[in-house]
N, C-alpha and C positions, 0 to 999 in steps of 0.2 A: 630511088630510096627517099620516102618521105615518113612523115614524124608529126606528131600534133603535139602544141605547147599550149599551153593556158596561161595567157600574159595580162598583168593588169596592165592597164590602158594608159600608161605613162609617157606618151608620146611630147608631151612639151616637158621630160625630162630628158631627151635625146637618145632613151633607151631604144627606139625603133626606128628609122627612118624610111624611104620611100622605095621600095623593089621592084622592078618590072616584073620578076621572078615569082613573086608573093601570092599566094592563095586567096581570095578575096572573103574574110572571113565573115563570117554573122554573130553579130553582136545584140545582146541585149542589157539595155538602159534601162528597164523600170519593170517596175513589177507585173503579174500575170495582169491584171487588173487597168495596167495603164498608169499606173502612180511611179512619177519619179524618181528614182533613186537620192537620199539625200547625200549632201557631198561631203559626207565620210564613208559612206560604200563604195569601197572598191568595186568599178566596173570591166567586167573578166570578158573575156573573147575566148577563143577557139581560133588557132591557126593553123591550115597544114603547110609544113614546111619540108620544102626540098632542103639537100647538103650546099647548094647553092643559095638557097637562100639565107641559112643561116651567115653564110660569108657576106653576103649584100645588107643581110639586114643590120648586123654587130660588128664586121668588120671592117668591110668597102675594098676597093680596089688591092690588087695583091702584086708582087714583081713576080716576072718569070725568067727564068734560066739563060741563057742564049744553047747552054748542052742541054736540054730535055729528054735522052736518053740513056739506056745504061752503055758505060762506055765500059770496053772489053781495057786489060792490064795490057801495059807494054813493059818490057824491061825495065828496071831501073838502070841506068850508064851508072860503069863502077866507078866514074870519078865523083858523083853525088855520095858514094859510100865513103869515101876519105877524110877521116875523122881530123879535126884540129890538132893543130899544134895546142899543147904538147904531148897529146896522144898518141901522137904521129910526127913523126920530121919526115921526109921526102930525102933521097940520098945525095941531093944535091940542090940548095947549096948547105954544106956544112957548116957547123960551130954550133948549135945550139946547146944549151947542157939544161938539163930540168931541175930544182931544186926539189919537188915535190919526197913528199915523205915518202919511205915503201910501205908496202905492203903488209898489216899488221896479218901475221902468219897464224895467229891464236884464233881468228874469226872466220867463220865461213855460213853460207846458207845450206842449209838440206838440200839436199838433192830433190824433195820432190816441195821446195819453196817453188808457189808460183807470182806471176810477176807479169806485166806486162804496163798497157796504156788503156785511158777511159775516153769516153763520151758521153754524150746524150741527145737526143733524138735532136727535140726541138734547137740545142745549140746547133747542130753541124748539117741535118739533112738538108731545109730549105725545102723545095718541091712541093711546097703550104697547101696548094689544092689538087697537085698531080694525084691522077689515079684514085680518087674517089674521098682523098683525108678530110675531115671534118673540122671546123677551128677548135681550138684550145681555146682556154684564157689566154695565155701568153699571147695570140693574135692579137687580142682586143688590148691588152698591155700595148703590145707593140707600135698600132694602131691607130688607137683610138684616144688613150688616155695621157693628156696633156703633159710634158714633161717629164714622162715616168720612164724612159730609156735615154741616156746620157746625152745621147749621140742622136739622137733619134733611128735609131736603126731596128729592122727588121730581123725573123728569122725567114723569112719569104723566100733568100737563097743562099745565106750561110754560107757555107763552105760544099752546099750543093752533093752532102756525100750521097744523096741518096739517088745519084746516075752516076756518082766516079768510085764511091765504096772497095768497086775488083782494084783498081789502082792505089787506092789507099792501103787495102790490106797487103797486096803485095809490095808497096814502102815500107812498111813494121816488118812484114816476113823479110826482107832483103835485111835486115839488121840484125835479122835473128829472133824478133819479140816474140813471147808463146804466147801471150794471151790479148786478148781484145773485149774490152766493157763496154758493150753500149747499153741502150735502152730502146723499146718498142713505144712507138706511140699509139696511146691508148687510141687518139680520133682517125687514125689511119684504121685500125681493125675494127673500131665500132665507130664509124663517123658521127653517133650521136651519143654514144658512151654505152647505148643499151640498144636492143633491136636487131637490124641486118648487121651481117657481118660482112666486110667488105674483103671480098676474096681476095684483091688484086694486091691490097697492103701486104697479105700473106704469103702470097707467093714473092714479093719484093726480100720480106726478111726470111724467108727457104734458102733464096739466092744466097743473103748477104751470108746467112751461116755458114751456107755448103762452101762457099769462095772461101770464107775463114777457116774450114776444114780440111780446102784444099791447099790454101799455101801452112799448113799445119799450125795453123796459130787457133788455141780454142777459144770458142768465144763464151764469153759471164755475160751474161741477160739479167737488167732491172725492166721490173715492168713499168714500174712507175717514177717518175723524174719530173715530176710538177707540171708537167702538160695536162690540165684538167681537162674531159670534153667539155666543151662551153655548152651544150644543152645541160648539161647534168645539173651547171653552176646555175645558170637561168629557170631550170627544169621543178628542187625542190633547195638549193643552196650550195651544191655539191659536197665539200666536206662538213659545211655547216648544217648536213641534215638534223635535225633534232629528235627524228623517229630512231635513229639510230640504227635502221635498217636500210633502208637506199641507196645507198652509197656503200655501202657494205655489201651487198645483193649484186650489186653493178659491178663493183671492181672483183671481187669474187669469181663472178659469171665472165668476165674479161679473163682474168687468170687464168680457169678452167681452158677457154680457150686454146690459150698457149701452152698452157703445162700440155694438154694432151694433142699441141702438135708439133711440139720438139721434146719434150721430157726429159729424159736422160741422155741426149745430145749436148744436151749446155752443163758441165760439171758444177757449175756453182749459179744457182739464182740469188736474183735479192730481189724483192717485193715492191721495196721502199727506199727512195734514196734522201735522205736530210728531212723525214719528215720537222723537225724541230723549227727547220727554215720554212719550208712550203705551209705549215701551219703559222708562223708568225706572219705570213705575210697576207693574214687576214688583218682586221678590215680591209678589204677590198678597197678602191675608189669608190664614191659614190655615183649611182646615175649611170654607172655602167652595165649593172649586172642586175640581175633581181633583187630587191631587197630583201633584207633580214629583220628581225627581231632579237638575234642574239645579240645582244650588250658589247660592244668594241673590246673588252677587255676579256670579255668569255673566249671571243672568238676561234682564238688559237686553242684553247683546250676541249673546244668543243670539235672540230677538227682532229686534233691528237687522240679522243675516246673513237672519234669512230676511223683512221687508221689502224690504230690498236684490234678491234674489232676485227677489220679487212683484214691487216696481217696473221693473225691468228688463225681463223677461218680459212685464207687460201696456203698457208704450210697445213694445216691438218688436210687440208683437201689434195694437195700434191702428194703428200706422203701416205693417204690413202686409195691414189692413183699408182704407187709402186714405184714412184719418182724419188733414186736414190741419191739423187744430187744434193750436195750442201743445199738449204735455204734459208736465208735470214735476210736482215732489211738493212740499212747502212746507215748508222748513228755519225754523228758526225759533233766537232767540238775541240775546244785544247784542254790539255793538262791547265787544272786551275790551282793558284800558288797564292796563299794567303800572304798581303803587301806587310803586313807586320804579324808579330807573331802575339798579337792581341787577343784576347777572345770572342772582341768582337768581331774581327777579322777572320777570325775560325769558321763564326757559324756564318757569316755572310759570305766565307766560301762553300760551305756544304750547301747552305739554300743554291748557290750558281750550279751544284752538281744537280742538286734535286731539279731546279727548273727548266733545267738543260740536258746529259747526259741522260739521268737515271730517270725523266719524263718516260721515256720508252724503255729504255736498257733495264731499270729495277721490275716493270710488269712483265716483261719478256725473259730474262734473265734470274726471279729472285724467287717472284711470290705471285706475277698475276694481279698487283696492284702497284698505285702509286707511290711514290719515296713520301718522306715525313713531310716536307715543309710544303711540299706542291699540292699535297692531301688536302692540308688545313686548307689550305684557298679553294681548289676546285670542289671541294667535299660539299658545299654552297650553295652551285648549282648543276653539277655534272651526277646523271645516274652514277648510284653506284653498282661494278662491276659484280653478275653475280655467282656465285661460287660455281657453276657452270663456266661463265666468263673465261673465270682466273685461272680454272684448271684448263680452259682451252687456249690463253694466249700465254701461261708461264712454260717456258721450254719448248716455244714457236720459233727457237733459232739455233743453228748446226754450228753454226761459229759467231765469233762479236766481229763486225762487220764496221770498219770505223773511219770517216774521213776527217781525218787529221792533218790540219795545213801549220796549227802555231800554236803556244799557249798565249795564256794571257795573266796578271798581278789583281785579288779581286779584296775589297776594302769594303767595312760598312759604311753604310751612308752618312753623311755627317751629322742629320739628327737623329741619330740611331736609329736599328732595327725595328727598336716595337715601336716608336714613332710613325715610320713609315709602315708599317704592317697597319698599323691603326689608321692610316689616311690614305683613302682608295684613288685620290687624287694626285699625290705623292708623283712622280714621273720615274719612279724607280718598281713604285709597286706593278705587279703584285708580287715580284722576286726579292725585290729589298737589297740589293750588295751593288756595288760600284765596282767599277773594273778602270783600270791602267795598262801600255803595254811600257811604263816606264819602273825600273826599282822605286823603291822610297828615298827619299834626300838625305836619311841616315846611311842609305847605301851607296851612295854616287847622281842617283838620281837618272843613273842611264837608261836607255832603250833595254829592252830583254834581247834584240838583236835589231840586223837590220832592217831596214821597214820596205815592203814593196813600192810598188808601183801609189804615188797620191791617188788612184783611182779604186785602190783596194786598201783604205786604211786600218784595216782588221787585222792585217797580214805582217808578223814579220818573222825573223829568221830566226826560230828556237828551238834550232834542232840539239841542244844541250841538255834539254827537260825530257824528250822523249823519251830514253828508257825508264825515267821515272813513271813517264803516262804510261804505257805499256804494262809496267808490272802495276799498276795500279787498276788498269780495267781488268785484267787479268787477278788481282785480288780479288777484288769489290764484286763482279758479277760473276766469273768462278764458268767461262765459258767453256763447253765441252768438247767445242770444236779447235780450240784456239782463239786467235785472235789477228786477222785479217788489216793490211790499212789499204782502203779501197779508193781513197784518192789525198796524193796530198802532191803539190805543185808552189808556183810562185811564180807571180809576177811582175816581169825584170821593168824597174823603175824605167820609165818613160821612152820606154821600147817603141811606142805611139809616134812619138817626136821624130824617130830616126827614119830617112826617108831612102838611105845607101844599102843596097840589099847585104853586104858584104859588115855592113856595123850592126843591121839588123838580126845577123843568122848569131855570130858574135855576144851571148849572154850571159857572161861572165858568174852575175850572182847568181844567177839560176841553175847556171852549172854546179857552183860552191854548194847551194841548197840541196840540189840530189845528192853530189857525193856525201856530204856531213850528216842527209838525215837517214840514206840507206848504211851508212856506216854505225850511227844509231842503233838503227832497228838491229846490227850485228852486232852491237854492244848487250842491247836486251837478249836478244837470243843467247849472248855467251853466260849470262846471269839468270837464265832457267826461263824468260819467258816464252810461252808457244807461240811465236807469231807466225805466222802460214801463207801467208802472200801480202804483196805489194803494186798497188798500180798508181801508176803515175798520171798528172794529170796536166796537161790532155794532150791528147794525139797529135793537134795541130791549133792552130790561135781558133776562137769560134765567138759565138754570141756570146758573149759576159753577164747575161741577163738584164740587169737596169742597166748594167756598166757598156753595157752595148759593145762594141768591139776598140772601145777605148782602151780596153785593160788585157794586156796579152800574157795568156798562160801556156800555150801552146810550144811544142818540145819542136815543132814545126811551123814556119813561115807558110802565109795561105798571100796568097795576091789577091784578093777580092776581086780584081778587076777579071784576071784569066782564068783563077782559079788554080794556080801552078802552086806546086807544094815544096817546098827547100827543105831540108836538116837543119837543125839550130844545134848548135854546137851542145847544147844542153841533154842532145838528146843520144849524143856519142856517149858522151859525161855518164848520162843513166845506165844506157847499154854495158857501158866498159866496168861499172863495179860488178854485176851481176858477170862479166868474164872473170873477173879478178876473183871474186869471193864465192860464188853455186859450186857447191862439188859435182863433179862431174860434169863442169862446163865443157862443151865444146863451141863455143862462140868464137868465131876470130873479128876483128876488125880491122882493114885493109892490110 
């Protein structure tokens, strides 16, 4: 499988280095005539590049597994299923007494609420070149770029699901879990984003489906989870295409793919997972990737137009393949609470909604275009969408799709709003509002809850606001499907540190965090809103992204070293509300 790039010549910026593997290209320096090129013309080559090479030339050397194949499920031992105390006492030795509250009898989930745990590709498979996959960005993150994962760590072998996946599923099925999220990677089925199609990726997730089918757990498919192909990004910018077509054409022609080879086997798709994060985390490094011309601060909304675009485009192209599955894309964000009830505090909360939530949720959800405050700025220099556009991406979504981990207290800036709106320098612009996760010092000055792990200072524990947020997305965008939370999680403060397998499985606050914000979501449900599932997040500890495996969110203990997977108490916790409160549960737990 080979590829031609057209690369300028940037070799004393470290963008290419030396390949044994490499195609030996023909370059031309100067003109038909013989006249030099002056040194502001870009001099271009022609490369053809194997899937190999691209790893040699952008990535460099890779880990590999010590299991390299798929390994068949073995039982779980039913003493792995014996949920903590106090979920459990053992009949001997006696005394314990629980204080816990019961059971609020007014709340319950619908019978067809679903529920389960997430993933995504890049955190958990590993297997970086097995079987024909192509690098991402996130390889050359991983890699290449100085500093920019915590820890320094890889996704090379992660948690290696992609040979142990039969035994994974069958630990969720042994507890009962019905559902399983993961994500497909995009460079496994197109190892250059566009071109051959790499069978072998496909027959890998056949498997992983049918296995999720088989221990009756169904699986929810996102196709995209921030794994760029890395040719695409080198190729024409990848989300930063400015044709507005590329990248749209690609991910589309990707979709098509998979919609017509599972379809109506996976109940619920989603497109898109946080695009809001996977677009802010342009600019890019430099020197790593091809350059650009879009301005650092377009970046992210130049990215966010042509998502929008792919999103739109691949729900009408499912649903005119007879794909009756939910499909939407997964917004993600907290309920935002203005720190006084000022008015400037007002609108420098509604700008945090516009530049945040309603970026994608208002064109998919309203009208097909942009909220008010994000208009005025991108209106500048992003096409505008055209009444074609609008009427093809407004009501591109079957339910509001939303990862919701925490809120957050949002404030004007201290030299006001139109101060900063007016000064492109400003380090608030182009959104304009400050955020806290502490009250005001007229109110105590506290935390909004308690705060995770120091390695995710985003995060804390405010599951008191949720049915607020709930009935709020559920006002504001008016979704038809309902209203979905498709990841929300927490991670238990300096879980890192603990090295006693027995203090590690042990996570007290993470435990308190599902029971209080699944009790939540049964609070809003009792108060008329539709919410329609819940997945937890995640399966088992995995890549953290920059946070590398420093920061653990995982309902399950992974040993990197063997790979052996524990129950974290947190994940009986989750399991045992949904016995408690699903009508019509039959779950038992030991």
């Amino acid at each position: 499988m080979q590829t031609s790039l057209l690369l300028a010549l940037a070799l004393a910026n470290g963008v290419l280095g030396q390949s044994s593997n490499a195609t030996t290209p023909t370059a031309t320096t100067g003109s038909a005539t013989g006249t030099a090129a002056s040194a502001s013309t870009a001099v271009v080559t022609s490369l053809g590049l194997s899937v190999e090479d691209l790893w040699d030339l952008f990535v460099g050397p890779v880990a590999n597994a010590t299991i390299n194949t798929t390994v068949a499920a073995t039982p779980v031992p039913s003493t792995s299923l014996i949920p903590p105390p106090p979920l459990y006492y053992s009949p001997f030795p006696a005394g314990q007494q629980n204080p816990a509250m019961p059971k609020n009898q007014s709340l319950s989930f619908p019978s067809n609420f679903w529920w389960g745990v997430a993933s995504a590709a890049y955190q958990v498979e590993g297997a970086a070149k097995a079987e024909g996959r192509g690098p991402s960005v996130w390889d050359v993150f991983t890699h290449r770029v100085t500093d920019f994962i915590a820890d320094n760590a890889t996704g090379d072998i992660a948690d290696n699901q992609y040979y142990l996946y039969k035994q994974d599923i069958a630990r969720i099925a042994a507890l009962g879990v019905p559902y399983y999220s993961f994500s497909i990677s995009w460079s496994r089925v197109f190892p250059f984003g566009r071109g051959e199609i790499n069978e072998q990726a496909l027959l890998h997730y056949d498997d992983l489906i049918e296995t999720c089918l088989q221990y009756n757990v169904q699986p929810l498919v996102t196709l995209y989870h921030w794994d760029l192909p890395l040719y695409l990004q080198n190729l024409y910018g990848g989300w930063l295409d400015e044709t507005y077509t590329q990248i749209v054409d690609d991910f589309v022609n990707y979709a098509k793919v998979i919609f017509e080879r599972y379809g109506n086997k996976i109940q619920h798709w989603f497109t898109f997972n946080e695009p809001i994060v996977f677009c802010d985390e342009y600019p890019y490094p430099e020197n790593y990737f091809r350059a650009t011309t879009v301005p650092p601060k377009q970046q992210p909304y130049v990215c966010g137009h042509n998502v929008l675009l792919a999103h739109g485009q691949a729900y009408r192209l499912a649903k005119s393949m007879g794909i009756n599955s939910t499909i939407s894309f997964k917004n993600n964000g907290g309920y935002k609470i203005p720190l006084t009830n000022s008015s400037a505090d007002a609108i420098a909360t509604q700008r945090a909604w516009d530049f945040n939530e309603g970026w994608f949720a208002n064109p998919v959800f309203i009208n097909g275009d942009y909220p008010q405050y994000l208009k005025e700025y991108v209106s500048g220099f992003l096409p505008e969408f055209t009444a074609e556009q609008k009427a093809m991406i407004n009501g591109s979504a079957d339910l509001y799709a939303h990862d919701s981990y925490t809120s957050q207290f949002y404030f004007a800036p201290n030299n006001t709003i139109e101060a900063c709106v007016a000064n492109s320098s400003d380090p608030l612009y182009p959104g304009c509002f400050n955020t806290t996760y502490t009250y005001s010092d007229q109110d105590g000055g506290w935390n909004i809850g308690p705060a995770a792990d120091p390695g995710a200072p985003w995060l804390h524990k405010a599951s008191d606001w949720l049915p607020t947020f709930l009935r709020y997305i559920q006002d504001t965008w008016k979704p038809r499907g309902g209203v979905a939370v498709t990841e929300f999680g927490f991670a238990e403060p300096f879980e890192e540190l603990k090295t006693i397998r027995a203090d590690i499985l042990f996570d007290p606050i993470r435990s308190w965090y599902y029971r209080d914000y699944l009790e939540a979501i049964l609070l809003a449900i009792s108060e008329g809103v539709n919410v329609v599932g819940a997945l937890g997040w995640s399966i088992f500890d995995n890549l953290e992204w920059a946070d590398g495996y420093t920061v653990k969110f995982g309902m399950q203990y992974v040993n990197l070293t063997t790979q052996e997977r524990y129950y974290k108490a947190s994940f009986f916790e989750f399991v045992s509300v949904f016995k408690e409160y699903q009508q019509g549960s039959n779950l038992t737990i030991a």
